[in-house]
C-alpha positions as CSV (number, residue, x, y, z in Angstrom):
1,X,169.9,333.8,131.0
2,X,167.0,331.4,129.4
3,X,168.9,331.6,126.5
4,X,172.0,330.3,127.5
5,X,170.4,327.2,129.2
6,X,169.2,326.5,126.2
7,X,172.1,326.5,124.4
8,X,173.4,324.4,126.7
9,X,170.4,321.9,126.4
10,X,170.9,321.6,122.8
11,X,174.8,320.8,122.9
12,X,173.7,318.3,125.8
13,X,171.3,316.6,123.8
14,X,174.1,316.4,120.3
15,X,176.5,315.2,122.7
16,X,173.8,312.0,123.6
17,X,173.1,311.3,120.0
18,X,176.5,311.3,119.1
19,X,177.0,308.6,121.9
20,X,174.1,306.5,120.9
21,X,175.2,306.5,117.5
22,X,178.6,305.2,118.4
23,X,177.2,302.5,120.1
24,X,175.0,301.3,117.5
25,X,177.7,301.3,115.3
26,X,180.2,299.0,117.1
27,X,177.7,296.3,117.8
28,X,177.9,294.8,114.2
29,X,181.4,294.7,114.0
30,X,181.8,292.9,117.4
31,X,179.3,290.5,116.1
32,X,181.3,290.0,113.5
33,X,184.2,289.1,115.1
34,X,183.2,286.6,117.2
35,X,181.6,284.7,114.2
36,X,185.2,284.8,112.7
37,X,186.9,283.8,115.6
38,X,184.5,281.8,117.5
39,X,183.1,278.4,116.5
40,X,181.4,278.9,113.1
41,X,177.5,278.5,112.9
42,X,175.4,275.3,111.3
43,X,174.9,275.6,107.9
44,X,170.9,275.1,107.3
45,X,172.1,272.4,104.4
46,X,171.9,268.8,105.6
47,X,175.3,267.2,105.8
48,X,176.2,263.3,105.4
49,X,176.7,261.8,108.5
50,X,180.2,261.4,109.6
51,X,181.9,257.8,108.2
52,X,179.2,257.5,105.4
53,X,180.3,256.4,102.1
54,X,180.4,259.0,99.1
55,X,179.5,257.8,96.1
56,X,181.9,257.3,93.3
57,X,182.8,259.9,90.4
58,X,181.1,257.1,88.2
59,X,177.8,257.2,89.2
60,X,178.5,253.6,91.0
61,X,177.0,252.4,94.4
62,X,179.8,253.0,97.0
63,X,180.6,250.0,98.7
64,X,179.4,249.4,102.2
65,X,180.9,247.4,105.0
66,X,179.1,244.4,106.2
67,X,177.0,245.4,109.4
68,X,177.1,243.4,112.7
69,X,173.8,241.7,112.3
70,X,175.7,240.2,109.3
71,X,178.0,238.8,110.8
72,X,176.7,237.5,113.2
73,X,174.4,234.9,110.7
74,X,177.8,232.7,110.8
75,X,181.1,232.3,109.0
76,X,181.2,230.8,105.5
77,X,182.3,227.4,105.1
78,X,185.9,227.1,103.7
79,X,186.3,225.9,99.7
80,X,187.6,223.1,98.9
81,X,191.3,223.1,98.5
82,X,191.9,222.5,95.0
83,X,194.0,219.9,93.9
84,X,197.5,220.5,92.3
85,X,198.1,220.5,88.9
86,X,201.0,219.5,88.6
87,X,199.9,215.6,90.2
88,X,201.7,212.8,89.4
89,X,199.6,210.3,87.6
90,X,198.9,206.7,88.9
91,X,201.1,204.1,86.1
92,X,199.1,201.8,83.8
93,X,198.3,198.3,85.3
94,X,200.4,195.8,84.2
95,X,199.3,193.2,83.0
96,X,197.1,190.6,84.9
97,X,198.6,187.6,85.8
98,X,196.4,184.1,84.5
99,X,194.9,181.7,87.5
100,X,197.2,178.2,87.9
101,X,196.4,175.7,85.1
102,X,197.9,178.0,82.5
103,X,198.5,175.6,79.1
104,X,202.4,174.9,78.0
105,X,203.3,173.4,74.7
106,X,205.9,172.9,72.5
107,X,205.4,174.0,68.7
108,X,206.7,174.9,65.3
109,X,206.2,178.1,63.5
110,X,204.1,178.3,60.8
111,X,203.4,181.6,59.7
112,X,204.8,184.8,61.7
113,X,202.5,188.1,61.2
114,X,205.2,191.0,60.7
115,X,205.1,193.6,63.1
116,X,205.7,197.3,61.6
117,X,208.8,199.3,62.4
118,X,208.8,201.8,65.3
119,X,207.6,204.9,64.4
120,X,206.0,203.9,61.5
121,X,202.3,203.8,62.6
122,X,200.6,206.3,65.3
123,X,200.9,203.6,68.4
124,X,203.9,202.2,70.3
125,X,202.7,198.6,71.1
126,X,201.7,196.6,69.1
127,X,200.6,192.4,69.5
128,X,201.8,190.1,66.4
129,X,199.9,186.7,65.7
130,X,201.9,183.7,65.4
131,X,200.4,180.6,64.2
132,X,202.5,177.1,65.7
133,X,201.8,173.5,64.9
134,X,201.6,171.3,68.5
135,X,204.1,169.2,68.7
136,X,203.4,168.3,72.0
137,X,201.3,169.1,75.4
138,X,203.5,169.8,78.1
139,X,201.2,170.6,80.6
140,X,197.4,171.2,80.5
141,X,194.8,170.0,78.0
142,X,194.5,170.9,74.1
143,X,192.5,168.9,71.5
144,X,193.7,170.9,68.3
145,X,196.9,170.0,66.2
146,X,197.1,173.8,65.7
147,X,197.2,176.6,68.2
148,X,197.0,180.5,67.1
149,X,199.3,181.9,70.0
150,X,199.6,185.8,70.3
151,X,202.8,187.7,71.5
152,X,204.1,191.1,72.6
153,X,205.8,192.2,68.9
154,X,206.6,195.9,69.9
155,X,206.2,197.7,73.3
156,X,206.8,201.5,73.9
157,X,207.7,201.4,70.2
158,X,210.7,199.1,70.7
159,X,210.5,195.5,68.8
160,X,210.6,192.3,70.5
161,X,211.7,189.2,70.2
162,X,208.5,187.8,68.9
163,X,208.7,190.8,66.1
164,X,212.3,188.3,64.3
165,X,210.1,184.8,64.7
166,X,210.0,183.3,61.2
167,X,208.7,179.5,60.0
168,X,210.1,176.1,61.4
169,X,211.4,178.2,64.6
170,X,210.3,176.1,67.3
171,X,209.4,177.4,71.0
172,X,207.9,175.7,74.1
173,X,204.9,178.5,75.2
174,X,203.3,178.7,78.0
175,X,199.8,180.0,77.2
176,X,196.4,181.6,78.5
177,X,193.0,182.2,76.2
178,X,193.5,185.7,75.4
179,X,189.7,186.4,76.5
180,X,190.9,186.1,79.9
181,X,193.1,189.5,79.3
182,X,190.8,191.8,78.8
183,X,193.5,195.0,79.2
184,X,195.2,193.7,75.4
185,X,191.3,194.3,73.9
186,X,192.8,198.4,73.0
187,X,196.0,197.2,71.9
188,X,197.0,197.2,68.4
189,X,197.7,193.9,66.6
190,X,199.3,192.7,63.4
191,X,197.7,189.4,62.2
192,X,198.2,187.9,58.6
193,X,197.2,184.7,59.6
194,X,193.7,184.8,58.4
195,X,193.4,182.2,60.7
196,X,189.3,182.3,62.4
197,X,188.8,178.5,63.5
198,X,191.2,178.2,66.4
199,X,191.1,180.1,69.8
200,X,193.7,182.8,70.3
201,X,196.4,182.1,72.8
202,X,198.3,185.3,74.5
203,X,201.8,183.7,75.6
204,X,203.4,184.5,79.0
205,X,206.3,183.1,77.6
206,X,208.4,182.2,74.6
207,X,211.5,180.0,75.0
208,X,213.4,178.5,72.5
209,X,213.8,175.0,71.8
């Protein structure tokens, strides 16, 4: 009879290791699954905060938007608006007209400069000095017998009248000192006069007599 309990002890005591040992078995594998299906645990590495820039595949310094405190030191004045290319540019000045007093006389030519062709020099306009012999004062005041008068003989490389002028043509001119146009001073002249002693004239007019 003591040896059948026992026997029965021992089986008794199998049987509780065999259940202890399934239960330490199953605990891993339910650990397990919740790590799979449950939320997954913090890696130990230190991750970027959410939203910060990643640097570029270059090597280059990602680019950072500007903060609030930026901002707020004010907005940046406006450029200037640039001005259009294609602007119309403002016309020469004509030419000035003289004060009242401005000299008239009539006169014979006695040697005509000759004005070059069109196209035949590198400028369009070109003055042409005409020397006259006074035949008489119409209005104003001249001392000299002689007057070395100055006319338009091409403009925008077209001839003028004063471009055909030859000796013994006579004209009545009404004249200003050419000093007192100071816009002619860049314009090209033709002068074979050789004439130094007299004051130049610039007509406002030529009218034939």
């Amino acid at each position: 009879m003591r040896y059948v309990m026992v026997l029965v002890a021992v089986a008794l005591l199998g049987t509780a290791a065999v259940v202890v040992a399934g239960c330490g078995s199953g605990e891993p594998e339910d650990s397990a699954g919740a790590a799979s299906e449950g939320t997954p645990i913090a890696s130990s590495v230190d991750q970027p905060p959410t939203g910060a820039p990643e640097p570029s595949e270059r090597g280059e310094a990602p680019m950072v938007a500007p903060t609030a405190g930026a901002a707020a030191e004010g907005p940046t004045e406006p450029a200037a608006p640039r001005a259009p290319a294609d602007e119309p540019q403002e016309p020469a000045a004509p030419v000035s007209e003289p004060a009242d007093g401005a000299l008239v006389i009539r006169g014979t030519v006695i040697l005509a400069s000759k004005v070059p062709q069109p196209g035949s020099m590198p400028y369009r306009d070109c003055l042409t000095y005409v020397k006259y012999s006074v035949d008489e004062v119409v209005l104003g005041d001249l001392a000299d017998s002689e007057a070395l008068v100055v006319l338009w003989g091409m403009k925008d490389n077209v001839l003028q009248q004063a471009a055909s002028f030859a000796p013994g043509d006579q004209h009545e001119l009404k004249l200003v000192p050419l000093e007192e146009m100071p816009e002619l001073s860049s314009v090209a002249n033709a002068d074979d006069t050789e004439e130094y002693s007299l004051t130049p004239y610039f007509a406002l007019s030529a009218e034939g007599i």
